[in-house]
Chimera marker file (.cmm) of the C-alpha trace (Angstrom):
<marker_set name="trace">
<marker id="1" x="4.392" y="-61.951" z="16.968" r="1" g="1" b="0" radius="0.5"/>
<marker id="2" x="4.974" y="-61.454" z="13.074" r="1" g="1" b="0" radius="0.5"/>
<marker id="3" x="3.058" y="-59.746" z="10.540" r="1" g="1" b="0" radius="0.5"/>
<marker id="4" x="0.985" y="-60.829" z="7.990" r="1" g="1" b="0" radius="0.5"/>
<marker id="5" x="3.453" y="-60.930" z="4.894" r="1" g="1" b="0" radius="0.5"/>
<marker id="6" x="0.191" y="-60.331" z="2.527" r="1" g="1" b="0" radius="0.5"/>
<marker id="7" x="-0.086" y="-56.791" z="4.241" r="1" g="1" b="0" radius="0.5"/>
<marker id="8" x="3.140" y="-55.518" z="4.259" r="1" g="1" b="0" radius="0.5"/>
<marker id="9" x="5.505" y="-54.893" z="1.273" r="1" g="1" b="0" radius="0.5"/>
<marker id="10" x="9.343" y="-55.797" z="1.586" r="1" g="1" b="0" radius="0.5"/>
<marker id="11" x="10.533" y="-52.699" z="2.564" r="1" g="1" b="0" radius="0.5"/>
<marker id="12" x="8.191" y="-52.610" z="5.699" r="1" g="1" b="0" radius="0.5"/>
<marker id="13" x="8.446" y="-56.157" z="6.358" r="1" g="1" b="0" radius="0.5"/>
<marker id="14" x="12.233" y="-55.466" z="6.623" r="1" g="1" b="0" radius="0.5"/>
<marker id="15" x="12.324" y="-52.391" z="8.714" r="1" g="1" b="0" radius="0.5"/>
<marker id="16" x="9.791" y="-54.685" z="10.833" r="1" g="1" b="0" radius="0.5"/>
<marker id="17" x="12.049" y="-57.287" z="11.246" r="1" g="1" b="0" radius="0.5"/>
<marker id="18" x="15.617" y="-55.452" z="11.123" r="1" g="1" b="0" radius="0.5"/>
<marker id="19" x="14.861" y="-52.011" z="12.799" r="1" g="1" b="0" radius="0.5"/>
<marker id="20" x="17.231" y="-49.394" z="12.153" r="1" g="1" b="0" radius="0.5"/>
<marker id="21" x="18.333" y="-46.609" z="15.178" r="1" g="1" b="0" radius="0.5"/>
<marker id="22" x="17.055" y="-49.120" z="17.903" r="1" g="1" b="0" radius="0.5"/>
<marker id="23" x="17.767" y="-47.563" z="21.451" r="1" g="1" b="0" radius="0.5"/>
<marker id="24" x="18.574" y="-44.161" z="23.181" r="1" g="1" b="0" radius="0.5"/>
<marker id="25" x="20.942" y="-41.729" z="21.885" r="1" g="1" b="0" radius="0.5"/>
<marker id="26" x="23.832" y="-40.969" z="24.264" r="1" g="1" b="0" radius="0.5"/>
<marker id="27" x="23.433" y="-37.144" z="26.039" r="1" g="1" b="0" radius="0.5"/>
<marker id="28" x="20.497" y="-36.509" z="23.981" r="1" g="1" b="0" radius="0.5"/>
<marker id="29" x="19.483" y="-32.714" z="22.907" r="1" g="1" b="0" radius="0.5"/>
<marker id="30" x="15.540" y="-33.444" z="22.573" r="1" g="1" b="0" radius="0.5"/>
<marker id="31" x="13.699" y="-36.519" z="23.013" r="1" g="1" b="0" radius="0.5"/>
<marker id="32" x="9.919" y="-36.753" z="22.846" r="1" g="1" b="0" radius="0.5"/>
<marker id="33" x="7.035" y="-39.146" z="22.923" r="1" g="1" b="0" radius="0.5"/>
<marker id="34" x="3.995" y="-39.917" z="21.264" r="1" g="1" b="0" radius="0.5"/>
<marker id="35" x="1.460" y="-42.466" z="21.614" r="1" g="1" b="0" radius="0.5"/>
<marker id="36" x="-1.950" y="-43.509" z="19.931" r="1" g="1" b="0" radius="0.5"/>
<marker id="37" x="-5.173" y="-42.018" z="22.090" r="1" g="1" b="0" radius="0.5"/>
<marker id="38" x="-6.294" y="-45.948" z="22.424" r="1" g="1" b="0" radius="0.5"/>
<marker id="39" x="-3.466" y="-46.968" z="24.665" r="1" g="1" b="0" radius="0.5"/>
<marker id="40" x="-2.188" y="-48.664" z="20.976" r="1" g="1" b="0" radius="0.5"/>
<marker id="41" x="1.185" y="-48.111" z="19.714" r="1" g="1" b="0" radius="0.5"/>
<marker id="42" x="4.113" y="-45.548" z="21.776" r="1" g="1" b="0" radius="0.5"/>
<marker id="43" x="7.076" y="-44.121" z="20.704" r="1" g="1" b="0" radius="0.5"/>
<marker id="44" x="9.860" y="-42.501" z="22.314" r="1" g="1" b="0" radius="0.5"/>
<marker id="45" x="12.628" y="-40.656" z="19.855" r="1" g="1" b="0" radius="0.5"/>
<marker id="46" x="16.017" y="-38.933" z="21.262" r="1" g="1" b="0" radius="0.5"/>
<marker id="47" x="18.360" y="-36.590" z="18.833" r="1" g="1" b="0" radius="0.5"/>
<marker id="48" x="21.524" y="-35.231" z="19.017" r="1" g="1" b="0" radius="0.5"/>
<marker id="49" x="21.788" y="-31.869" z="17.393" r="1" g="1" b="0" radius="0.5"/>
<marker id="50" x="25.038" y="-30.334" z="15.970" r="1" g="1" b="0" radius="0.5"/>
<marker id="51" x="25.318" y="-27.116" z="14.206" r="1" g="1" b="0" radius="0.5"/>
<marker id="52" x="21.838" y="-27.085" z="13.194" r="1" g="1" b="0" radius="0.5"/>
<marker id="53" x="21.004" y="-30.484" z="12.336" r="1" g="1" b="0" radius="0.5"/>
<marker id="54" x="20.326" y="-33.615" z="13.440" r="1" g="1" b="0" radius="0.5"/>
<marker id="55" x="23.082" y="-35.800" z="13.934" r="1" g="1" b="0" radius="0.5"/>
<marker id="56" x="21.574" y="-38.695" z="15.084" r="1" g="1" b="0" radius="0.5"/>
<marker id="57" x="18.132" y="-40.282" z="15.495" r="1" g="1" b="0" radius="0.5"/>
<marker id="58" x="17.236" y="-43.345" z="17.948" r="1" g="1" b="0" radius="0.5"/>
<marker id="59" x="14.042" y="-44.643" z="18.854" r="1" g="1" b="0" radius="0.5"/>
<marker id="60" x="12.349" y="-47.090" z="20.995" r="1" g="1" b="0" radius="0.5"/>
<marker id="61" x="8.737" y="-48.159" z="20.257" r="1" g="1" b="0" radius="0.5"/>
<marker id="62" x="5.994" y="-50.583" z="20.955" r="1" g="1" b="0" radius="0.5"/>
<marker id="63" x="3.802" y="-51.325" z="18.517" r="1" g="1" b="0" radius="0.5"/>
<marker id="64" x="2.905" y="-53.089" z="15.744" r="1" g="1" b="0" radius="0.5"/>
<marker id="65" x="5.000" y="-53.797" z="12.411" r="1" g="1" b="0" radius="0.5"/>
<marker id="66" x="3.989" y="-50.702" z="10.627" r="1" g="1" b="0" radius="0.5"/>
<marker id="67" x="4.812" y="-48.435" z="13.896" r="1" g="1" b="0" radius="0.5"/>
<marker id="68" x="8.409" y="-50.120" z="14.101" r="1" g="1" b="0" radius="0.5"/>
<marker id="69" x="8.969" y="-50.072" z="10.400" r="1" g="1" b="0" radius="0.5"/>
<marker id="70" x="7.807" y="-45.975" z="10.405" r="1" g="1" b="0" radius="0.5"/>
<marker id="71" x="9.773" y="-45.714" z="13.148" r="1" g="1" b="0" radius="0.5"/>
<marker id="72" x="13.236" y="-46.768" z="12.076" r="1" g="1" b="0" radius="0.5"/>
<marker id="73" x="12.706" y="-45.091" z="8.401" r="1" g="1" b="0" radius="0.5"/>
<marker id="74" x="11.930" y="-42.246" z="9.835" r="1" g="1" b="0" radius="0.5"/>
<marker id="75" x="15.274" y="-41.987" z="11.841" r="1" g="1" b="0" radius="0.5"/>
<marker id="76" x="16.677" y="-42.722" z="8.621" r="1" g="1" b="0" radius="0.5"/>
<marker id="77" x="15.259" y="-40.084" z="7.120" r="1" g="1" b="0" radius="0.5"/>
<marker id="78" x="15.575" y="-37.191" z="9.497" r="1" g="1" b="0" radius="0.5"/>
<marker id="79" x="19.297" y="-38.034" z="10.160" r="1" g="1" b="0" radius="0.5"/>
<marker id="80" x="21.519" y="-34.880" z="8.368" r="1" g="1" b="0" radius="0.5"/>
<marker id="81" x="18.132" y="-32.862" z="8.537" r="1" g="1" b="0" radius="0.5"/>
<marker id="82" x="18.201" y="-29.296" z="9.071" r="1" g="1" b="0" radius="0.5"/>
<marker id="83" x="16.076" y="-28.255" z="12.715" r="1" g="1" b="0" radius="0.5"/>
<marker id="84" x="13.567" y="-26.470" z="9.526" r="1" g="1" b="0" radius="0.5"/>
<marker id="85" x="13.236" y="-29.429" z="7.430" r="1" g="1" b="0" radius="0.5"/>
<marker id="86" x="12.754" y="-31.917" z="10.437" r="1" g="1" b="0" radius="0.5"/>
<marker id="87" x="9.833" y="-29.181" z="11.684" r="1" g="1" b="0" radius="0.5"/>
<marker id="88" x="8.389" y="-30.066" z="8.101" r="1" g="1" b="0" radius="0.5"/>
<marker id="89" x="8.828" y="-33.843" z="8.167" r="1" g="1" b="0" radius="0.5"/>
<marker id="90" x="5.163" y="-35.758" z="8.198" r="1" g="1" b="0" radius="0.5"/>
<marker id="91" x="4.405" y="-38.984" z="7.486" r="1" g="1" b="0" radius="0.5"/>
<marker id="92" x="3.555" y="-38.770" z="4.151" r="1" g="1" b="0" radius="0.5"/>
<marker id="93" x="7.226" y="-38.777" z="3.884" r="1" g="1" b="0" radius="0.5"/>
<marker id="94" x="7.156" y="-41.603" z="5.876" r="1" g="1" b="0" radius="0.5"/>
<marker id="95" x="4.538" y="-43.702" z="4.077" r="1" g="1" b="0" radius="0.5"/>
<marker id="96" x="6.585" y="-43.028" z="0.567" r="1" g="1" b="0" radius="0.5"/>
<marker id="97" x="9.586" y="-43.958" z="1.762" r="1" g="1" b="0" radius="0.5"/>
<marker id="98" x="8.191" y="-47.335" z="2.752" r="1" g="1" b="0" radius="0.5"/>
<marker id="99" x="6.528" y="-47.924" z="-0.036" r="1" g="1" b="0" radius="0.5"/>
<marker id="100" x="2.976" y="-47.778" z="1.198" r="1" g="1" b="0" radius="0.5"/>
<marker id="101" x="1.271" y="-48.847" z="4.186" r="1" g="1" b="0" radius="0.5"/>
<marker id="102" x="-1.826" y="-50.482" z="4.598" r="1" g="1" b="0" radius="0.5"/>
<marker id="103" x="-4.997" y="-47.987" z="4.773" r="1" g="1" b="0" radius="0.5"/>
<marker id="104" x="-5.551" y="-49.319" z="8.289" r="1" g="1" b="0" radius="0.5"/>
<marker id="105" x="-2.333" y="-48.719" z="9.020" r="1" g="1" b="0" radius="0.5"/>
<marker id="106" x="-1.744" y="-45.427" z="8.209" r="1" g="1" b="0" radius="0.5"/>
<marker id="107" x="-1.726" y="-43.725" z="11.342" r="1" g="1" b="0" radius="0.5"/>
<marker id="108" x="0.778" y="-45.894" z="13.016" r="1" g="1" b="0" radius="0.5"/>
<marker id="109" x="2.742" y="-43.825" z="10.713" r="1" g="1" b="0" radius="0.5"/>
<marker id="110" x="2.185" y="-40.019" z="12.379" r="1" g="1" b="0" radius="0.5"/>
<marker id="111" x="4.181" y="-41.541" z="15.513" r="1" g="1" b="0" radius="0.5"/>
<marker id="112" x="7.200" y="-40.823" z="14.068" r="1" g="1" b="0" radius="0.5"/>
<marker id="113" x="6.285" y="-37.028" z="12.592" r="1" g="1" b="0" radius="0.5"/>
<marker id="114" x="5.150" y="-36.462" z="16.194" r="1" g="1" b="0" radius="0.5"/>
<marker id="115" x="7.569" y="-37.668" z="18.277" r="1" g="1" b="0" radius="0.5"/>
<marker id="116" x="9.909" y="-35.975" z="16.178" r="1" g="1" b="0" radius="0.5"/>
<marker id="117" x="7.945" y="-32.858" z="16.862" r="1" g="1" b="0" radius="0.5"/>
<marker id="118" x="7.728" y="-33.519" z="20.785" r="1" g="1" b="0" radius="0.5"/>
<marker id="119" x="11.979" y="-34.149" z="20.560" r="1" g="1" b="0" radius="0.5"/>
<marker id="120" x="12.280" y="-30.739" z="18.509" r="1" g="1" b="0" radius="0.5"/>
<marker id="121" x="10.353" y="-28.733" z="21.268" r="1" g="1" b="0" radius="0.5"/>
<marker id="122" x="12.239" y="-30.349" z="23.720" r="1" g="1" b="0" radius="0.5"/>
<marker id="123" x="15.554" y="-29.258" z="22.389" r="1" g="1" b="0" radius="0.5"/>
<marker id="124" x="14.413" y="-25.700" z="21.989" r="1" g="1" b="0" radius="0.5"/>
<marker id="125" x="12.937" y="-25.559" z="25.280" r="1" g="1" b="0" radius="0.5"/>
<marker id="126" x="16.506" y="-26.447" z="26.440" r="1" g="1" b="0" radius="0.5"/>
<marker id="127" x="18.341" y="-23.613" z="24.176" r="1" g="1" b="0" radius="0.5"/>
<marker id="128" x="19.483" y="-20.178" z="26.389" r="1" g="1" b="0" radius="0.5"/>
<marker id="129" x="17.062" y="-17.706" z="25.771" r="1" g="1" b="0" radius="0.5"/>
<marker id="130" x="17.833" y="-15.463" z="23.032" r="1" g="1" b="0" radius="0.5"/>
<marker id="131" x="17.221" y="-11.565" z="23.162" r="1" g="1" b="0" radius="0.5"/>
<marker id="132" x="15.062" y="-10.287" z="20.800" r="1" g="1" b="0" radius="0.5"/>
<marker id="133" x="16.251" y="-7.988" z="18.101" r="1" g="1" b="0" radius="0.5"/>
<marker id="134" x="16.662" y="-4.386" z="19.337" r="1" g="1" b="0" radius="0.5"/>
<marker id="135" x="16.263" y="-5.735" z="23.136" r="1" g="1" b="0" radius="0.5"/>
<marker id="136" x="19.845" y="-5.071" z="24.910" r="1" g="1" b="0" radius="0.5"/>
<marker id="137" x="21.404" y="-8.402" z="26.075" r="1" g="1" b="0" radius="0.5"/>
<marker id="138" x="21.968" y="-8.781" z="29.614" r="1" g="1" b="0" radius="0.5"/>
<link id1="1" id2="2" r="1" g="1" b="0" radius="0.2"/>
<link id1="2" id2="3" r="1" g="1" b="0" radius="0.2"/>
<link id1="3" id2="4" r="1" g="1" b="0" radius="0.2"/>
<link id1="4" id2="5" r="1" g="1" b="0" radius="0.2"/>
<link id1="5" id2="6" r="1" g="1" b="0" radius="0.2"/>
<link id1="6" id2="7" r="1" g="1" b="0" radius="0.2"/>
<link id1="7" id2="8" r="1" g="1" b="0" radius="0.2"/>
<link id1="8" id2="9" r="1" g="1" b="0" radius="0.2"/>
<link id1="9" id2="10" r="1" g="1" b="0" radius="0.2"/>
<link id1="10" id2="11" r="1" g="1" b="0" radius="0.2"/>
<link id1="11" id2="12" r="1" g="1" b="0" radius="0.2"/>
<link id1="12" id2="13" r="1" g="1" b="0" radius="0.2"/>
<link id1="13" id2="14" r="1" g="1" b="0" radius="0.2"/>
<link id1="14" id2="15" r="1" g="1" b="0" radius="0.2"/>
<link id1="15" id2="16" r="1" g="1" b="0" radius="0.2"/>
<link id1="16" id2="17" r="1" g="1" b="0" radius="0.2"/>
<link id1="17" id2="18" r="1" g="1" b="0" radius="0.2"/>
<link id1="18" id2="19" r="1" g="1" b="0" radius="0.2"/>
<link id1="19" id2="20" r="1" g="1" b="0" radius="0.2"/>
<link id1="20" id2="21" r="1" g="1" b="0" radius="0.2"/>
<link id1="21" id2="22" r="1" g="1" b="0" radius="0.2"/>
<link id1="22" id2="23" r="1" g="1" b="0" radius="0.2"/>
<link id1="23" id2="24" r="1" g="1" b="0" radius="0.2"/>
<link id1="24" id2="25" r="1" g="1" b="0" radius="0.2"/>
<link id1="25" id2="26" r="1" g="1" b="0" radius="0.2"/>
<link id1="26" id2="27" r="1" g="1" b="0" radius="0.2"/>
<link id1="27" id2="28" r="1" g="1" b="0" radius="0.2"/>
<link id1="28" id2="29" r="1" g="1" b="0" radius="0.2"/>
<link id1="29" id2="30" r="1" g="1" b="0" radius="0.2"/>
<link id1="30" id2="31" r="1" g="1" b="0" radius="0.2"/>
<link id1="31" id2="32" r="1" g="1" b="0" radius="0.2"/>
<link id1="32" id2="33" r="1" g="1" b="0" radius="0.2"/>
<link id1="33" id2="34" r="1" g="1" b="0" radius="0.2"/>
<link id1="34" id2="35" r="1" g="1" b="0" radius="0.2"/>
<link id1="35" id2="36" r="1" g="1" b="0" radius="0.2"/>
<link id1="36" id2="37" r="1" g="1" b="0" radius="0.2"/>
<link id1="37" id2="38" r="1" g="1" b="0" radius="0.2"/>
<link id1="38" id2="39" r="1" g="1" b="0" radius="0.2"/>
<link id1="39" id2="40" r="1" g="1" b="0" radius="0.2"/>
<link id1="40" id2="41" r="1" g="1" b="0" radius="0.2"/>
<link id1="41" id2="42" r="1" g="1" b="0" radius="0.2"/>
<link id1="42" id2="43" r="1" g="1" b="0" radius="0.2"/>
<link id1="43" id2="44" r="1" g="1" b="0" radius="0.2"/>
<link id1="44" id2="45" r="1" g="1" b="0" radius="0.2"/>
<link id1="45" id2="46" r="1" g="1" b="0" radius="0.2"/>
<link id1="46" id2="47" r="1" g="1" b="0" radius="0.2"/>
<link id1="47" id2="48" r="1" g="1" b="0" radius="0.2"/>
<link id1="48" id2="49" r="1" g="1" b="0" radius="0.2"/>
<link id1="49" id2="50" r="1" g="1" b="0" radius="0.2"/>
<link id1="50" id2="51" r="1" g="1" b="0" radius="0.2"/>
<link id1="51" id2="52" r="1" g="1" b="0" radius="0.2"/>
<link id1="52" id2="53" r="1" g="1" b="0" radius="0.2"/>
<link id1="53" id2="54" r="1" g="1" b="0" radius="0.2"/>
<link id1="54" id2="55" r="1" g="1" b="0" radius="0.2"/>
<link id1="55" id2="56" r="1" g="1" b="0" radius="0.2"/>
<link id1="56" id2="57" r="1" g="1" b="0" radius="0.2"/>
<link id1="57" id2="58" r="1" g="1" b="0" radius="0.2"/>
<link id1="58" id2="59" r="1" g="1" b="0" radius="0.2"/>
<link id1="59" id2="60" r="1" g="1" b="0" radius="0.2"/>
<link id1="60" id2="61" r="1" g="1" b="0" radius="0.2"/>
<link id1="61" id2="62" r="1" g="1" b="0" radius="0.2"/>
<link id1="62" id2="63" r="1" g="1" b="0" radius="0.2"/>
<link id1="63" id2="64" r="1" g="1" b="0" radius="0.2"/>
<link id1="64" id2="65" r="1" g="1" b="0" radius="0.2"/>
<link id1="65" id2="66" r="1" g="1" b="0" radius="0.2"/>
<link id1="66" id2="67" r="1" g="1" b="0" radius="0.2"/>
<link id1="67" id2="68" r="1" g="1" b="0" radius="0.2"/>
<link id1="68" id2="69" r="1" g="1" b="0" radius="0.2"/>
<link id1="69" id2="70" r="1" g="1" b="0" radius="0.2"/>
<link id1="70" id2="71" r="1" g="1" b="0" radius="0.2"/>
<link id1="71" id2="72" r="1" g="1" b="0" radius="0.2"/>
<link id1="72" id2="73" r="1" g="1" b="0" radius="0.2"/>
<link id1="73" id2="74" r="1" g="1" b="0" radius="0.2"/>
<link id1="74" id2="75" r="1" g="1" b="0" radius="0.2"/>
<link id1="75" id2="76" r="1" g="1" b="0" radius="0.2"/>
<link id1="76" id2="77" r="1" g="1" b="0" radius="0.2"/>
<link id1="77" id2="78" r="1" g="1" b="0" radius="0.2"/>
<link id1="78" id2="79" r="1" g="1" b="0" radius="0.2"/>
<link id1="79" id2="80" r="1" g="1" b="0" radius="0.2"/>
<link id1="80" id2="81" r="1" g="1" b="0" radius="0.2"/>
<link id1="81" id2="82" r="1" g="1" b="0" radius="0.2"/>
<link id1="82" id2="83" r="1" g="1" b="0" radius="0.2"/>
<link id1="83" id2="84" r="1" g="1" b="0" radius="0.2"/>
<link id1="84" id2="85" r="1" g="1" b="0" radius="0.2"/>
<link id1="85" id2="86" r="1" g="1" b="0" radius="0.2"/>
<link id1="86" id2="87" r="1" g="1" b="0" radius="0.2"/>
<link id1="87" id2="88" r="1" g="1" b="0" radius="0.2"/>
<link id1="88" id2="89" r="1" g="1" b="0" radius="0.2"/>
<link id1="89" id2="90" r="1" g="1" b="0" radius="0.2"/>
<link id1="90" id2="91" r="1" g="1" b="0" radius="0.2"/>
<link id1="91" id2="92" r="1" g="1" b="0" radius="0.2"/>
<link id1="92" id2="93" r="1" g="1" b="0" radius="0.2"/>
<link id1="93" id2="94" r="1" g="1" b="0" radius="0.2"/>
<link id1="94" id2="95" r="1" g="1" b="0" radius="0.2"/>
<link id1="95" id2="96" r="1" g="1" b="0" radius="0.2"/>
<link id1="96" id2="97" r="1" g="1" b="0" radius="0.2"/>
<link id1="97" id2="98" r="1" g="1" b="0" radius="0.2"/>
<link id1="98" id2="99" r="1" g="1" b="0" radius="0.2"/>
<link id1="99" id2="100" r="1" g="1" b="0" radius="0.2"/>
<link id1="100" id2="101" r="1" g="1" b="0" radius="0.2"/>
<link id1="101" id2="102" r="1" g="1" b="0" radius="0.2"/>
<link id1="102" id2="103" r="1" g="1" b="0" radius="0.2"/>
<link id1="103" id2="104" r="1" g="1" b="0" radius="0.2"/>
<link id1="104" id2="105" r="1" g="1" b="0" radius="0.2"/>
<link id1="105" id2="106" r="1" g="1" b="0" radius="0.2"/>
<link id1="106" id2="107" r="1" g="1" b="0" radius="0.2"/>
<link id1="107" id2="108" r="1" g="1" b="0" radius="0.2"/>
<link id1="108" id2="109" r="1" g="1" b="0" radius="0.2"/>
<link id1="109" id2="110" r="1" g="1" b="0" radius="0.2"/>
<link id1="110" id2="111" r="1" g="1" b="0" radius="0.2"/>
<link id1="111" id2="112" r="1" g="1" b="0" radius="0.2"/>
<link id1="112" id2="113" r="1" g="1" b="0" radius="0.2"/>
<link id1="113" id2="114" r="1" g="1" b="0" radius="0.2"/>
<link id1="114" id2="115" r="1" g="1" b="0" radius="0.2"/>
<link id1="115" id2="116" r="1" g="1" b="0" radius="0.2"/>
<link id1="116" id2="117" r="1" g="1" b="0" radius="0.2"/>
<link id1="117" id2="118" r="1" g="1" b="0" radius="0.2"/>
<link id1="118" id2="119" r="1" g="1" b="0" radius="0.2"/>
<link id1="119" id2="120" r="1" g="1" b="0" radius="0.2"/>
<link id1="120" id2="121" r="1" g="1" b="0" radius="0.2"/>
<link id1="121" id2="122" r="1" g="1" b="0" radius="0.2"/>
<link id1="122" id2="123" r="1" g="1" b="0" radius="0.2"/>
<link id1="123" id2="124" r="1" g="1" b="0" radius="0.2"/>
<link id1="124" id2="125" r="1" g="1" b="0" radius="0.2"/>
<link id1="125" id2="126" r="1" g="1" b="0" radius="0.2"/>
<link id1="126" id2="127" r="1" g="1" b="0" radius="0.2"/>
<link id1="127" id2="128" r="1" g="1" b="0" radius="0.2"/>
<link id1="128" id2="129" r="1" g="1" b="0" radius="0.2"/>
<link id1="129" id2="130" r="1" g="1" b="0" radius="0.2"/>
<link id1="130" id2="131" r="1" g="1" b="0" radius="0.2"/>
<link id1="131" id2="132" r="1" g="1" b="0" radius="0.2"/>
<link id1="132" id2="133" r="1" g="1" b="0" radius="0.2"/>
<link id1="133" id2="134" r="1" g="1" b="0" radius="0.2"/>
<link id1="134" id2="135" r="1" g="1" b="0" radius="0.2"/>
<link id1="135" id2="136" r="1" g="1" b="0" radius="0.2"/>
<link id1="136" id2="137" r="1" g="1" b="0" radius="0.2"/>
<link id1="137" id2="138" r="1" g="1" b="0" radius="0.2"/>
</marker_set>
């Protein structure tokens, strides 16, 4: 099925049509899901994570154009990211970077921010505790 052309701009039509980041990352450090509260749109994101940032940024989502498109900007985006500017990523950064998204469309776009979000507190779930400061380590 493809979009409308009238509703999308080129950028979105093009991240649409030639995703970017398409799949599972390898060993991943975090990976988390989000999906729209009417069954709509899902996405899944996995990261790899070294020294602080984030290395690399796949995704796998079903949805329509403007979920696909958000999706594989967004992976564009966050790659080279520090752990604290991917915690402050949202979708406005999302919508700008594609140039706009329809008004109905617009929440296809927080997908991304909270996958993202879910992969983050996935990694630091997986991170050894860390003593606290002034607690002996044991």
């Amino acid at each position: 099925m493809s979009p409308t052309p009238a509703l999308y701009n080129p950028t979105v039509l093009d991240h649409f049509l030639n995703p970017r980041n398409v799949g599972d990352v390898q060993e991943a450090d975090g990976i988390g899901e989000a999906a729209q509260s009417n069954g709509g749109d899902t996405l899944r994101m996995s990261l790899k994570i070294k020294e602080g940032k984030i290395a690399e940024a796949r995704f796998r989502a079903f949805g329509c154009a403007a979920a696909i498109a958000s999706s594989s900007i967004a992976t564009e985006l966050i790659e080279g990211m520090t752990l604290e500017q991917a915690r402050r990523f949202s979708n406005r950064q999302v919508v700008e970077a594609l140039g706009g998204l329809p008004a109905a469309k617009i929440q296809c776009s927080l997908l991304a921010s909270q996958a993202l979000r879910a992969a983050l507190d996935d990694y630091n779930k997986k991170q050894p505790a860390r003593p606290r400061p002034g607690e002996p380590i044991r």
